[in-house]
mmCIF file as Biopython writes it, N, C-alpha, C and O atoms, coordinates in Angstrom:
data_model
#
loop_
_atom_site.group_PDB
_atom_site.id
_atom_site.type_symbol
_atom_site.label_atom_id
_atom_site.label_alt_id
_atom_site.label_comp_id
_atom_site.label_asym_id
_atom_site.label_entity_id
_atom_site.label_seq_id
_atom_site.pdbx_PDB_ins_code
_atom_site.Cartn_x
_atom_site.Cartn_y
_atom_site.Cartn_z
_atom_site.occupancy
_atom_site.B_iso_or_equiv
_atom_site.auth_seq_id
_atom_site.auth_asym_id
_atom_site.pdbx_PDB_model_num
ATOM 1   N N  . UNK A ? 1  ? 0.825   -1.180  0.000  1.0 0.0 1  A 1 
ATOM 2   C CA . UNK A ? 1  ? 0.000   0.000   0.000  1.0 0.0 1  A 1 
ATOM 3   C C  . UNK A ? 1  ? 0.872   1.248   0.000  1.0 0.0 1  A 1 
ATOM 4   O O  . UNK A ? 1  ? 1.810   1.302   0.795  1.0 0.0 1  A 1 
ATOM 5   N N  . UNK A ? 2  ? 0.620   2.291   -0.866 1.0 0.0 2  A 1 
ATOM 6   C CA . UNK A ? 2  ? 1.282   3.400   -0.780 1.0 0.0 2  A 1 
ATOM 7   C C  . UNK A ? 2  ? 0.820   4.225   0.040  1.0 0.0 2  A 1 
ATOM 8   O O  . UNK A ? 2  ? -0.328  4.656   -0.058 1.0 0.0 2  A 1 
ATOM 9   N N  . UNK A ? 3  ? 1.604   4.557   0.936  1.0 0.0 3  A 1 
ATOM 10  C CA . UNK A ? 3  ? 1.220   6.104   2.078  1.0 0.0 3  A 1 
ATOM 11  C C  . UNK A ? 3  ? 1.642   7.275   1.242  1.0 0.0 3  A 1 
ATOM 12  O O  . UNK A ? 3  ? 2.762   7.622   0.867  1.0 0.0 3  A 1 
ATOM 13  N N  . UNK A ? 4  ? 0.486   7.779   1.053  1.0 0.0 4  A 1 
ATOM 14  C CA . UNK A ? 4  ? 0.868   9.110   0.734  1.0 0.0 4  A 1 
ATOM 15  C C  . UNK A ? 4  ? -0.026  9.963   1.119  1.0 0.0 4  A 1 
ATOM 16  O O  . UNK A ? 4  ? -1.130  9.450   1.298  1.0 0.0 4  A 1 
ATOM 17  N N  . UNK A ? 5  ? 0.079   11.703  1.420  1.0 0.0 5  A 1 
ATOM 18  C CA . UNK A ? 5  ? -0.313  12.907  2.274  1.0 0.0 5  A 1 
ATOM 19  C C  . UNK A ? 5  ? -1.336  13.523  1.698  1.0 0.0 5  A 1 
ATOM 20  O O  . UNK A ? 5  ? -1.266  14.373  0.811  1.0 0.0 5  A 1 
ATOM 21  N N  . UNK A ? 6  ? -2.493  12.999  2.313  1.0 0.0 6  A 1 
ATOM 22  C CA . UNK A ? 6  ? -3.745  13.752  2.051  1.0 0.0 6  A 1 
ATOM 23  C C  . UNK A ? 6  ? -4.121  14.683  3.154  1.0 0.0 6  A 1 
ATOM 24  O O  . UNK A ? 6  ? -4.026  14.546  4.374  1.0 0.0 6  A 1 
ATOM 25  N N  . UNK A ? 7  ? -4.539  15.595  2.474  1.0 0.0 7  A 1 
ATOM 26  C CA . UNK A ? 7  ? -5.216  16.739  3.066  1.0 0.0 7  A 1 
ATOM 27  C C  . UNK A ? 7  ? -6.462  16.469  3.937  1.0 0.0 7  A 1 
ATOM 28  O O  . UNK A ? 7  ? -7.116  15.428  3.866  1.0 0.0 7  A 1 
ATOM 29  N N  . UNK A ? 8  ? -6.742  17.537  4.793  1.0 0.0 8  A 1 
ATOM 30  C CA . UNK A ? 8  ? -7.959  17.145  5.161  1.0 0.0 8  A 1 
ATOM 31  C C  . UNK A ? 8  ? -9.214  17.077  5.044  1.0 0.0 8  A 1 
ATOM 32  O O  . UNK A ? 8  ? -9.960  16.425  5.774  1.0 0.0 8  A 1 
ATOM 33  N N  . UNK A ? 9  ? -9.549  17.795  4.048  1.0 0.0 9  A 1 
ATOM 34  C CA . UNK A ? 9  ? -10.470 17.807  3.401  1.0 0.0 9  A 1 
ATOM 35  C C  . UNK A ? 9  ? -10.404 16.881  2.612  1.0 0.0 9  A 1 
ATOM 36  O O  . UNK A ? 9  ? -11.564 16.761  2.217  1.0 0.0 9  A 1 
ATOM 37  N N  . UNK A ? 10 ? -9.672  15.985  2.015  1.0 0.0 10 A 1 
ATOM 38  C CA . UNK A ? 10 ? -10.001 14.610  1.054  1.0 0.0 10 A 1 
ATOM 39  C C  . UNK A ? 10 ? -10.169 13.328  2.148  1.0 0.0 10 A 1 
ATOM 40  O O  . UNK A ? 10 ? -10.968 12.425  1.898  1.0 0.0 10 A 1 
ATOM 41  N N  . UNK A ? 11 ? -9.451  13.324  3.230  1.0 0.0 11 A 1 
ATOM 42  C CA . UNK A ? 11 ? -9.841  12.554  3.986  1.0 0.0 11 A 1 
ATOM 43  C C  . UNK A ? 11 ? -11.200 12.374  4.615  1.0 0.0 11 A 1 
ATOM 44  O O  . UNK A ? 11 ? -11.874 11.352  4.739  1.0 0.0 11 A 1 
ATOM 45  N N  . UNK A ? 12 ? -11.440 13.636  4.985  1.0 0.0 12 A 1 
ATOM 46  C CA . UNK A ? 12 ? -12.962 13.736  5.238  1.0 0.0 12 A 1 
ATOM 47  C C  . UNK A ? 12 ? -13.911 12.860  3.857  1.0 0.0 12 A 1 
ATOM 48  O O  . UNK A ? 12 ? -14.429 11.748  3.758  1.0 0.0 12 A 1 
ATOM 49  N N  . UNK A ? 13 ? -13.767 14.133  2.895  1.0 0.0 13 A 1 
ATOM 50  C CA . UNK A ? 13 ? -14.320 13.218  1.253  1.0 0.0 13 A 1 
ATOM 51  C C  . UNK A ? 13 ? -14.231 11.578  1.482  1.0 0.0 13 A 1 
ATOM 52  O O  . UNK A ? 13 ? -15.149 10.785  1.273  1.0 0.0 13 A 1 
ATOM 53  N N  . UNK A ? 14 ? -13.028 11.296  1.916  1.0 0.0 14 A 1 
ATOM 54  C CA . UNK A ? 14 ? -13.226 9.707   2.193  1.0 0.0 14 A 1 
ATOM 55  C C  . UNK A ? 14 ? -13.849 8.805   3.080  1.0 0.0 14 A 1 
ATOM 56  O O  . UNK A ? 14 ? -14.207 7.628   3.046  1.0 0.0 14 A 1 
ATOM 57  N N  . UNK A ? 15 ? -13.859 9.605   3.769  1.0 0.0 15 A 1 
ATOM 58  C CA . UNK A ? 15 ? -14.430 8.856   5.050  1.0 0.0 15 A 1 
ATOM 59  C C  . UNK A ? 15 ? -15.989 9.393   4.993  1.0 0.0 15 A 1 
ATOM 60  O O  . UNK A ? 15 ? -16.737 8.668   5.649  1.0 0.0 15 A 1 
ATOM 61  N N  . UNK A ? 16 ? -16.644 10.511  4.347  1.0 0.0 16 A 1 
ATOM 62  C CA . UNK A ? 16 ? -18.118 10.297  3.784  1.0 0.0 16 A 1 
ATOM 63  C C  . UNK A ? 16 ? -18.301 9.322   2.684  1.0 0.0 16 A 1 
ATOM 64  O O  . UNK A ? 16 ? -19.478 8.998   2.531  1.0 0.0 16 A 1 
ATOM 65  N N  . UNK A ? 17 ? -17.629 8.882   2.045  1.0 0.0 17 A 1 
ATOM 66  C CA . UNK A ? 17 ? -17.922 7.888   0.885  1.0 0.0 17 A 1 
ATOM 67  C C  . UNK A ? 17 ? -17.820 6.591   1.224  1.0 0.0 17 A 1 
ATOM 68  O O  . UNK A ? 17 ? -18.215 5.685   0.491  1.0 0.0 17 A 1 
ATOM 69  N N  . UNK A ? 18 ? -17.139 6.368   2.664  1.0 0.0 18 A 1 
ATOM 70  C CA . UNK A ? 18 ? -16.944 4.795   3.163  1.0 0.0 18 A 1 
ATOM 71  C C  . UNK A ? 18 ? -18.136 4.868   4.076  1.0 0.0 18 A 1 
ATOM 72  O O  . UNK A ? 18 ? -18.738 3.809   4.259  1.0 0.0 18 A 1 
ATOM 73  N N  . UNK A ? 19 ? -18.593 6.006   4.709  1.0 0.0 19 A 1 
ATOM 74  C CA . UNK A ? 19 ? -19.847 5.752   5.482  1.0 0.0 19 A 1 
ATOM 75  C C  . UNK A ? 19 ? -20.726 5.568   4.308  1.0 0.0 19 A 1 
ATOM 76  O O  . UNK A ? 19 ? -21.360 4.513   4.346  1.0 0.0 19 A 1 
ATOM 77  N N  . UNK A ? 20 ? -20.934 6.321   3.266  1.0 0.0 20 A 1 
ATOM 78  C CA . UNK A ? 20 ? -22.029 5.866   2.135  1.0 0.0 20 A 1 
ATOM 79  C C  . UNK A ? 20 ? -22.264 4.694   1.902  1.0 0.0 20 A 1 
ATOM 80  O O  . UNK A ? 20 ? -23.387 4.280   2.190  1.0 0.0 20 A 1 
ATOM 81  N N  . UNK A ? 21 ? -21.264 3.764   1.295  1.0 0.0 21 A 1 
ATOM 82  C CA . UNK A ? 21 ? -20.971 2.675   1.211  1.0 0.0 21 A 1 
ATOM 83  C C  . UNK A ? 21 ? -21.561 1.764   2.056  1.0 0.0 21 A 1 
ATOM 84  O O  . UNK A ? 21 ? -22.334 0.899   1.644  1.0 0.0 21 A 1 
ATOM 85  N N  . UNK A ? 22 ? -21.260 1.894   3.180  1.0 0.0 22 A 1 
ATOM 86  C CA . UNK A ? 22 ? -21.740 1.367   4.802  1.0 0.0 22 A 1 
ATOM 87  C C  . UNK A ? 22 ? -22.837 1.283   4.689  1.0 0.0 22 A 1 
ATOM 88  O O  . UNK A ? 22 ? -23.318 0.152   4.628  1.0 0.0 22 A 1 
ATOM 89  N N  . UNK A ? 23 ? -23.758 2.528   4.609  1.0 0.0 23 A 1 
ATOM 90  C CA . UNK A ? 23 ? -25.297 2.684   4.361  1.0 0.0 23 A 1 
ATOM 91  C C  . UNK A ? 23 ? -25.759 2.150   3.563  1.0 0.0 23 A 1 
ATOM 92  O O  . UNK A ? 23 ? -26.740 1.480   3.887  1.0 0.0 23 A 1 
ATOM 93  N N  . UNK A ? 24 ? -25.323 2.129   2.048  1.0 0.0 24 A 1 
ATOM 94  C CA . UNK A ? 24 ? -25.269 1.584   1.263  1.0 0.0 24 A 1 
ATOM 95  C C  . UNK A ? 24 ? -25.802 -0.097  1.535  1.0 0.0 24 A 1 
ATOM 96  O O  . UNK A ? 24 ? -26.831 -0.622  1.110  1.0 0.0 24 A 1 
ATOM 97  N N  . UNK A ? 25 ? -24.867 -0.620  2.270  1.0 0.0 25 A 1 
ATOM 98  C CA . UNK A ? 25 ? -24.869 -2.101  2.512  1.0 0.0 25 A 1 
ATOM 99  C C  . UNK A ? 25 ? -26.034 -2.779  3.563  1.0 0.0 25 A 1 
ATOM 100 O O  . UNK A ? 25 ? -26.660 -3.837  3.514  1.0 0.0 25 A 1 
ATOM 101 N N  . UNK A ? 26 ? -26.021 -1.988  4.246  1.0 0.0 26 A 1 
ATOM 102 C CA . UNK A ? 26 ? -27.092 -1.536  5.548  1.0 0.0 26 A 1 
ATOM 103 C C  . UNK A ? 26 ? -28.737 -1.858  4.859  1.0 0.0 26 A 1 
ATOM 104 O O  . UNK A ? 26 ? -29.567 -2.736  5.095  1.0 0.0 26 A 1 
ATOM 105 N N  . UNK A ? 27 ? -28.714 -0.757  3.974  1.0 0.0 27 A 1 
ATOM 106 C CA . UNK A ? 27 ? -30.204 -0.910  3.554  1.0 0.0 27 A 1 
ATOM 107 C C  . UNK A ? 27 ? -30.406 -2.124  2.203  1.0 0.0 27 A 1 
ATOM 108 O O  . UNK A ? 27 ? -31.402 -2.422  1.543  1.0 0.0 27 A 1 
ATOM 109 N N  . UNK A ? 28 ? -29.637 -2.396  2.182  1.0 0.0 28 A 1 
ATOM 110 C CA . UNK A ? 28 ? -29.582 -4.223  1.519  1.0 0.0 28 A 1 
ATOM 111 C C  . UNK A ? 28 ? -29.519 -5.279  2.458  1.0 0.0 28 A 1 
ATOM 112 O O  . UNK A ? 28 ? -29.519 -6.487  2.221  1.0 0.0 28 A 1 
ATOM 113 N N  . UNK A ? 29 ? -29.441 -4.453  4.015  1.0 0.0 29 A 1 
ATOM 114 C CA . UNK A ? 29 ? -29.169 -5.850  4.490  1.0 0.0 29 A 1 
ATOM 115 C C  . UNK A ? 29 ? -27.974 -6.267  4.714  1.0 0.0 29 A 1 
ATOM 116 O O  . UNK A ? 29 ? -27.858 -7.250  5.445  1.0 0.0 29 A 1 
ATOM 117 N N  . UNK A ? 30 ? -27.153 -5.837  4.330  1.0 0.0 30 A 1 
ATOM 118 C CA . UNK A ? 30 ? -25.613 -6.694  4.062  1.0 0.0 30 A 1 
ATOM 119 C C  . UNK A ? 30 ? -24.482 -6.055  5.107  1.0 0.0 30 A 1 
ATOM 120 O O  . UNK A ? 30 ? -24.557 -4.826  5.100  1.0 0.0 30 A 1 
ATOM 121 N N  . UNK A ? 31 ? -23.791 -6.399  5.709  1.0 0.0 31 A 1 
ATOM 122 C CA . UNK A ? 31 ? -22.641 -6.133  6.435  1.0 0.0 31 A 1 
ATOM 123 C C  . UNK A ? 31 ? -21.181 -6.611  5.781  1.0 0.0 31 A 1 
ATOM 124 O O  . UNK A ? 31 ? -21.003 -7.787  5.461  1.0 0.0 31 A 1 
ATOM 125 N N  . UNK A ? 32 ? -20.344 -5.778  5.643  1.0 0.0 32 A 1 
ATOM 126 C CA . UNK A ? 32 ? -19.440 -5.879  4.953  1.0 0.0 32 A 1 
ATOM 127 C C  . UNK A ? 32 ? -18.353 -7.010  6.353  1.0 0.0 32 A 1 
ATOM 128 O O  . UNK A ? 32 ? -18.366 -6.805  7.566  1.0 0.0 32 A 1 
ATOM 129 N N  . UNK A ? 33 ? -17.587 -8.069  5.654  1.0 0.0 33 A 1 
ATOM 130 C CA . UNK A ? 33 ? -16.522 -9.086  6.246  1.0 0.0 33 A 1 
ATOM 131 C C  . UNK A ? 33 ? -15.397 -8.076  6.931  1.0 0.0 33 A 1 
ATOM 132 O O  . UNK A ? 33 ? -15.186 -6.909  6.600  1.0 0.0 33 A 1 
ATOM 133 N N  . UNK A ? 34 ? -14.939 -8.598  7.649  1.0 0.0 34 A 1 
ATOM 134 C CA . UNK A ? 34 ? -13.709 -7.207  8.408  1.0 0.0 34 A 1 
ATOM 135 C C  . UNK A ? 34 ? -12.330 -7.443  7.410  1.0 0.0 34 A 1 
ATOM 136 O O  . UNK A ? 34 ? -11.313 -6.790  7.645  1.0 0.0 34 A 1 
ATOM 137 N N  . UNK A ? 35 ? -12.366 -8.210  6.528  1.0 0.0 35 A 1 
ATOM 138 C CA . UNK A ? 35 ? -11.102 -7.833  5.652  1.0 0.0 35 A 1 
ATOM 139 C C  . UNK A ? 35 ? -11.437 -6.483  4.924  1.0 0.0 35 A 1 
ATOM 140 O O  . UNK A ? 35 ? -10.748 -5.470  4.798  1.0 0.0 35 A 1 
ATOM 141 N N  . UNK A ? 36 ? -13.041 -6.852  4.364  1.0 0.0 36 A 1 
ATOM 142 C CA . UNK A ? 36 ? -12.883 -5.939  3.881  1.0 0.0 36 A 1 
ATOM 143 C C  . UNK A ? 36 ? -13.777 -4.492  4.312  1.0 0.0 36 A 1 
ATOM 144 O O  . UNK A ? 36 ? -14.233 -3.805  3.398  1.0 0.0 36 A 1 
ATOM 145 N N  . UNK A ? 37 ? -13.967 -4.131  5.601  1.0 0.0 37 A 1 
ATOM 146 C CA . UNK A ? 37 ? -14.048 -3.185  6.644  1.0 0.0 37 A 1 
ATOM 147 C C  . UNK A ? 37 ? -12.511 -2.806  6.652  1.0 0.0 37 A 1 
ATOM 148 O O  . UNK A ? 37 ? -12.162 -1.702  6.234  1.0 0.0 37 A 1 
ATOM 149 N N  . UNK A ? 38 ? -11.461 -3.859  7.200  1.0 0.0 38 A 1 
ATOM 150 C CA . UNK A ? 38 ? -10.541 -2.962  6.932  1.0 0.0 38 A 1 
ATOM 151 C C  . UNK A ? 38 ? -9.774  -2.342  5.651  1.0 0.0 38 A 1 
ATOM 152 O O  . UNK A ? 38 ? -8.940  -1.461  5.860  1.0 0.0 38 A 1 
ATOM 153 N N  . UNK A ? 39 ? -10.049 -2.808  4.238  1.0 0.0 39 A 1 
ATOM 154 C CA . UNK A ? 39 ? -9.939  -2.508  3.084  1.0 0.0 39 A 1 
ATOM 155 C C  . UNK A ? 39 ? -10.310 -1.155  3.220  1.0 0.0 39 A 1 
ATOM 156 O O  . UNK A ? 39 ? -9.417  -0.335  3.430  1.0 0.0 39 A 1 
ATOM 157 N N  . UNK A ? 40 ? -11.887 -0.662  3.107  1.0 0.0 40 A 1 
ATOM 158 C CA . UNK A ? 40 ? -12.289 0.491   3.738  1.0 0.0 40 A 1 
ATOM 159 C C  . UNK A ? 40 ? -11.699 1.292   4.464  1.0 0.0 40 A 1 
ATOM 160 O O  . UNK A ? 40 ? -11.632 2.449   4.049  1.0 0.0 40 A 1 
ATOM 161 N N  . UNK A ? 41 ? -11.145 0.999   5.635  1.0 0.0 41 A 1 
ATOM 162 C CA . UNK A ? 41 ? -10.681 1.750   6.593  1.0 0.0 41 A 1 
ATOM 163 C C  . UNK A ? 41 ? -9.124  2.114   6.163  1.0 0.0 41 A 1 
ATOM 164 O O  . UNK A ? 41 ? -8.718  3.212   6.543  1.0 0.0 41 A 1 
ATOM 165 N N  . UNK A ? 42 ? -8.330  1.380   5.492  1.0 0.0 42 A 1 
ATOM 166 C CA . UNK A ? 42 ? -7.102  2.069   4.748  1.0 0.0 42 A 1 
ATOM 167 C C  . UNK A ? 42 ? -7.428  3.204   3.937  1.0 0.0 42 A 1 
ATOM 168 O O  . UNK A ? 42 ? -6.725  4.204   4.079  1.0 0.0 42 A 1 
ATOM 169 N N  . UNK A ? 43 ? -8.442  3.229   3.048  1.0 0.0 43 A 1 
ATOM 170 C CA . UNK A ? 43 ? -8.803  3.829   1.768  1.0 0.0 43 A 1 
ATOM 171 C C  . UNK A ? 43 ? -9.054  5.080   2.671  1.0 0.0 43 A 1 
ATOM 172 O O  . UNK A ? 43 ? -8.500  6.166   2.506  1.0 0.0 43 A 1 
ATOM 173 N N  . UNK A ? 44 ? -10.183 4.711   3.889  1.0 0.0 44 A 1 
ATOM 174 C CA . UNK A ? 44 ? -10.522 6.643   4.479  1.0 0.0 44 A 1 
ATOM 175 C C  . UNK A ? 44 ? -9.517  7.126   5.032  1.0 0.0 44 A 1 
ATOM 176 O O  . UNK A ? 44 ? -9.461  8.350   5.148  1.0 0.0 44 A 1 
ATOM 177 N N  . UNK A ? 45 ? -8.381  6.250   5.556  1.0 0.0 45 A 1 
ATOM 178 C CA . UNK A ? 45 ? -7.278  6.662   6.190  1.0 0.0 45 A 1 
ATOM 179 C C  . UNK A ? 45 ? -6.210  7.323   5.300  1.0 0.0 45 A 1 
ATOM 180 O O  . UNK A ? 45 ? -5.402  8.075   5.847  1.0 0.0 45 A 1 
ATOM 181 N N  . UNK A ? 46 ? -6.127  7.070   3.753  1.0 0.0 46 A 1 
ATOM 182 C CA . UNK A ? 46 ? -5.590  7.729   2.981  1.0 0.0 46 A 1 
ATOM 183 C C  . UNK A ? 46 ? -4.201  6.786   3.044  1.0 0.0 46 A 1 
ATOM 184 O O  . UNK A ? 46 ? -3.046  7.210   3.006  1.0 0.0 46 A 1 
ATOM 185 N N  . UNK A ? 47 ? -4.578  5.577   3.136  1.0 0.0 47 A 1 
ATOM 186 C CA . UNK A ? 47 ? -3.376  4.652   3.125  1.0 0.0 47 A 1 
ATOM 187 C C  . UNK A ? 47 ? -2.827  4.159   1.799  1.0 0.0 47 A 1 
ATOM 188 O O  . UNK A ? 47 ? -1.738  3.821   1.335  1.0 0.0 47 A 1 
ATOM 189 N N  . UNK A ? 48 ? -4.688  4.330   1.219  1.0 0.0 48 A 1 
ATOM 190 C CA . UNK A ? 48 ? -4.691  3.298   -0.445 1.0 0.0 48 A 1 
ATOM 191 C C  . UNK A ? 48 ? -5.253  4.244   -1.265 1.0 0.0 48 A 1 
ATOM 192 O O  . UNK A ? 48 ? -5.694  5.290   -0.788 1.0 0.0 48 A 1 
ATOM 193 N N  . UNK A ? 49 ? -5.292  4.001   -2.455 1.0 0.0 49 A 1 
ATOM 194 C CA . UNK A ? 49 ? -5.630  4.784   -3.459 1.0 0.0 49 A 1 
ATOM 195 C C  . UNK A ? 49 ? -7.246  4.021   -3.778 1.0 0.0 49 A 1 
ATOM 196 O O  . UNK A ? 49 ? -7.593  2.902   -3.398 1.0 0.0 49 A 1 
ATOM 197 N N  . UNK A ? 50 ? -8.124  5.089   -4.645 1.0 0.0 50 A 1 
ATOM 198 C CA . UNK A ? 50 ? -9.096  4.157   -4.915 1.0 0.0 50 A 1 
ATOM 199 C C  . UNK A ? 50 ? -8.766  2.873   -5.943 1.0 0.0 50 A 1 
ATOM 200 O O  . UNK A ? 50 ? -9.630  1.996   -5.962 1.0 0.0 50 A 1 
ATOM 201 N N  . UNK A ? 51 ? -7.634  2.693   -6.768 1.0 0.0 51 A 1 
ATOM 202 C CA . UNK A ? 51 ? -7.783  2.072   -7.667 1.0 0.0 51 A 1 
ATOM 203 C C  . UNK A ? 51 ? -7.523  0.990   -7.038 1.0 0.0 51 A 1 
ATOM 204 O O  . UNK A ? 51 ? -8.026  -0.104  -7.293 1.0 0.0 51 A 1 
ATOM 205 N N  . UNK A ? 52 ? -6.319  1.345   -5.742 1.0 0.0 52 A 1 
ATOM 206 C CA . UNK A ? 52 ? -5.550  0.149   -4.987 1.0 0.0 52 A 1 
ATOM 207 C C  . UNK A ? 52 ? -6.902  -0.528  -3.885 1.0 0.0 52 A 1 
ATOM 208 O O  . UNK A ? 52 ? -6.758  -1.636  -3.370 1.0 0.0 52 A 1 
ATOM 209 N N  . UNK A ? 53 ? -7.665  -0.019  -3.742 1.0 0.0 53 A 1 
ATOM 210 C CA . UNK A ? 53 ? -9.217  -0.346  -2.862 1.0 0.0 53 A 1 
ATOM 211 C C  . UNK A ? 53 ? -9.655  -1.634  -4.008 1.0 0.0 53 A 1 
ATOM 212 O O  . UNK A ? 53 ? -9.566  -2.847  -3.813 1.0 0.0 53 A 1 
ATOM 213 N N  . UNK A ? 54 ? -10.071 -1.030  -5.051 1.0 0.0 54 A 1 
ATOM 214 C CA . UNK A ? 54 ? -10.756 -1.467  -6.050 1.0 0.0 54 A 1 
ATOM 215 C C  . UNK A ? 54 ? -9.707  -2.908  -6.328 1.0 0.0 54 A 1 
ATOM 216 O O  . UNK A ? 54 ? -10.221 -3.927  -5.865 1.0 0.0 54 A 1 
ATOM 217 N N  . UNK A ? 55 ? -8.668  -3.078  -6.842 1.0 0.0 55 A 1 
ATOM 218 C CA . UNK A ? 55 ? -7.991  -4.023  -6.947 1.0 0.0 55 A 1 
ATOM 219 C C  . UNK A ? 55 ? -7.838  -4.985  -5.452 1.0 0.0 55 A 1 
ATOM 220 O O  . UNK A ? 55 ? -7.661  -6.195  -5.593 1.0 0.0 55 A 1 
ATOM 221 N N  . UNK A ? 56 ? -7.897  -4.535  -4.371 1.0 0.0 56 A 1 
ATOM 222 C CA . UNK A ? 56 ? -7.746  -5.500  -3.147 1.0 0.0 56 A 1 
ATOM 223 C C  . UNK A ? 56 ? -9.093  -6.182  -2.704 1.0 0.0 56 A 1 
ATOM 224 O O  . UNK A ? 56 ? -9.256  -7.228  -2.077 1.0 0.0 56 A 1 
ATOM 225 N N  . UNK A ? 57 ? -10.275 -5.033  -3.353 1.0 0.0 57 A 1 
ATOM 226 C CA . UNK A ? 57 ? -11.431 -5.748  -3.001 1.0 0.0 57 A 1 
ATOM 227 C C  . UNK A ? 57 ? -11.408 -7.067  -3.997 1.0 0.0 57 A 1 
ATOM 228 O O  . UNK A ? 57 ? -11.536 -8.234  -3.626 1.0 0.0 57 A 1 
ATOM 229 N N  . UNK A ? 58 ? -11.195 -6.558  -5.480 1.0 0.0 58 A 1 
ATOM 230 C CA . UNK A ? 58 ? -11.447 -7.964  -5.985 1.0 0.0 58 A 1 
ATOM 231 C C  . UNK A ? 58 ? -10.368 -8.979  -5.741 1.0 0.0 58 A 1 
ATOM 232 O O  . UNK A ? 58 ? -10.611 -10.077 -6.241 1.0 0.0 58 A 1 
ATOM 233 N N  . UNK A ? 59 ? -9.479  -8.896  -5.230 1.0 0.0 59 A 1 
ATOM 234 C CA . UNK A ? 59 ? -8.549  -10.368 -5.129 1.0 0.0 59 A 1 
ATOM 235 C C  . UNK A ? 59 ? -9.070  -10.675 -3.839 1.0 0.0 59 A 1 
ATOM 236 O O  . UNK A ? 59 ? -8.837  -11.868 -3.645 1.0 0.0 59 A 1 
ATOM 237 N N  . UNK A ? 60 ? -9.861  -10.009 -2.535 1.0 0.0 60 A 1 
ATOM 238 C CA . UNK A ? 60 ? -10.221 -10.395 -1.594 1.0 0.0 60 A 1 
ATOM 239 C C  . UNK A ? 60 ? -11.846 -11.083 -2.171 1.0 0.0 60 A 1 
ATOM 240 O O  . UNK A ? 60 ? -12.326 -12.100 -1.671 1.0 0.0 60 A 1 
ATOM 241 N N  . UNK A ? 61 ? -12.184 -10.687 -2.735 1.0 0.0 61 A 1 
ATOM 242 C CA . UNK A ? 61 ? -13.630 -11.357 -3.328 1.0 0.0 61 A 1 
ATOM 243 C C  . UNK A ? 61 ? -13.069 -12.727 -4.294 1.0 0.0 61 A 1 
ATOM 244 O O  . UNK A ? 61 ? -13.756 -13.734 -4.119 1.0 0.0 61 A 1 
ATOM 245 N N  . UNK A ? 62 ? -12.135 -12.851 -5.094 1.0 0.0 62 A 1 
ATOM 246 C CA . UNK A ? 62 ? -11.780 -13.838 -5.915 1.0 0.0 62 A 1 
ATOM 247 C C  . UNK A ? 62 ? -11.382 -15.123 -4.822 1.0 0.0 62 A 1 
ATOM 248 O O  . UNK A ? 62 ? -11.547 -16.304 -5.129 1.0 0.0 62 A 1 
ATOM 249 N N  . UNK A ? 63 ? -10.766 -14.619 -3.341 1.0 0.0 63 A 1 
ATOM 250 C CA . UNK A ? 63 ? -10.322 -15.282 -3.090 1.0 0.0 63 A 1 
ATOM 251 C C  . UNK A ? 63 ? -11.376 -16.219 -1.634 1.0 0.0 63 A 1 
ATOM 252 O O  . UNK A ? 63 ? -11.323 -17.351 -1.153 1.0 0.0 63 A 1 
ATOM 253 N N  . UNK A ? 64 ? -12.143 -15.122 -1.410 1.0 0.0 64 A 1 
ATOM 254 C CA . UNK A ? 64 ? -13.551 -15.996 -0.360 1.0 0.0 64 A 1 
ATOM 255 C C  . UNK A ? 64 ? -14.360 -16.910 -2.147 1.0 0.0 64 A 1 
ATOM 256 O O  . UNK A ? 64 ? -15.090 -17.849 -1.829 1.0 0.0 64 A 1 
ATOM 257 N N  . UNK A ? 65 ? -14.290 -16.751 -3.330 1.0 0.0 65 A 1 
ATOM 258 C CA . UNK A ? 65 ? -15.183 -17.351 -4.364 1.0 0.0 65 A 1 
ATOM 259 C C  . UNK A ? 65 ? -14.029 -18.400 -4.353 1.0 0.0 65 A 1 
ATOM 260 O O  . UNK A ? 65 ? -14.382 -19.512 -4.748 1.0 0.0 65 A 1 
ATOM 261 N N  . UNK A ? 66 ? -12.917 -18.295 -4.036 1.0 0.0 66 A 1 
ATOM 262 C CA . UNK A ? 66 ? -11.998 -19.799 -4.332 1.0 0.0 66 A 1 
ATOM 263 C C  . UNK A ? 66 ? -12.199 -20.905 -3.371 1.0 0.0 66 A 1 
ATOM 264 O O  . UNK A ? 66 ? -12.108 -22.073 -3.749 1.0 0.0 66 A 1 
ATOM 265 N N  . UNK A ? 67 ? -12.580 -20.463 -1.643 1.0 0.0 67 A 1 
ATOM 266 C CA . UNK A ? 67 ? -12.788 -20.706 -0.578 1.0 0.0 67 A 1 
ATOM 267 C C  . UNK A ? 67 ? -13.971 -21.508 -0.681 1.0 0.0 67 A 1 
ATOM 268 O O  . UNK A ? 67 ? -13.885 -22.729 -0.553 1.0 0.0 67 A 1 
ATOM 269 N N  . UNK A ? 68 ? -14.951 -21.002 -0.878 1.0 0.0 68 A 1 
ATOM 270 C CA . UNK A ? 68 ? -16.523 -21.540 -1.318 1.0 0.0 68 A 1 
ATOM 271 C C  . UNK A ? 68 ? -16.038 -22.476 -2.225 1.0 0.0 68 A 1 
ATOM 272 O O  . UNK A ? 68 ? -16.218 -23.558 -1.668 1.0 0.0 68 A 1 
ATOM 273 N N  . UNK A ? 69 ? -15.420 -22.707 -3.531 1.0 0.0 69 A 1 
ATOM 274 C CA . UNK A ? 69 ? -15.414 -23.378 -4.479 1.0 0.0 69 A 1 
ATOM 275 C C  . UNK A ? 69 ? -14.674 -24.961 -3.804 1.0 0.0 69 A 1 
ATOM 276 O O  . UNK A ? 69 ? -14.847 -26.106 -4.223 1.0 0.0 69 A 1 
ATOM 277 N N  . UNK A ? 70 ? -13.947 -24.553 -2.803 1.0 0.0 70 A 1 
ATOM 278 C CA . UNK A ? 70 ? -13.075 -25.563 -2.395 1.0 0.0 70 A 1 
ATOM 279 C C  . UNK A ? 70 ? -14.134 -26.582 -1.710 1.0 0.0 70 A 1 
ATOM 280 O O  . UNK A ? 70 ? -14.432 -27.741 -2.000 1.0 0.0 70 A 1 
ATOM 281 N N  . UNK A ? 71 ? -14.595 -25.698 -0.677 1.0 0.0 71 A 1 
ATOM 282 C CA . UNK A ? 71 ? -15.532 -26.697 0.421  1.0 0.0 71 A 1 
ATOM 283 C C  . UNK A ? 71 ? -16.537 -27.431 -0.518 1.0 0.0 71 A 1 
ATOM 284 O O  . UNK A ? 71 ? -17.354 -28.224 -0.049 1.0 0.0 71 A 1 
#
């Protein structure tokens, strides 16, 4: 993960778009797994980039669909 220096105002921006998300999941019903809660929680922390979010969610999703496939 790349650390790099966000402002505070984009952090904020981030951390309203991971609560969206949240809500998001909420009114489906759905609770997000804590891998990827903490996936989330890098991204508002300004740890990850969105693309680097976007790429960790899907190898973390490829890899609970490999899990299932096994059992």
């Amino acid at each position: 993960m790349a650390t790099t220096s966000k402002s505070p105002a984009e952090l904020i921006d981030r951390t309203a778009a991971v609560k969206s998300v949240l809500a998001s999941f909420g009114m489906e019903g759905l609770s997000p797994d804590r891998a990827t809660t903490a996936l989330l929680e890098h991204y508002s922390a300004g740890s990850m980039s969105l693309e680097e979010l976007g790429a960790a969610i899907e190898r973390h999703v490829d890899h609970m669909t490999t899990q299932e496939d096994a059992a």
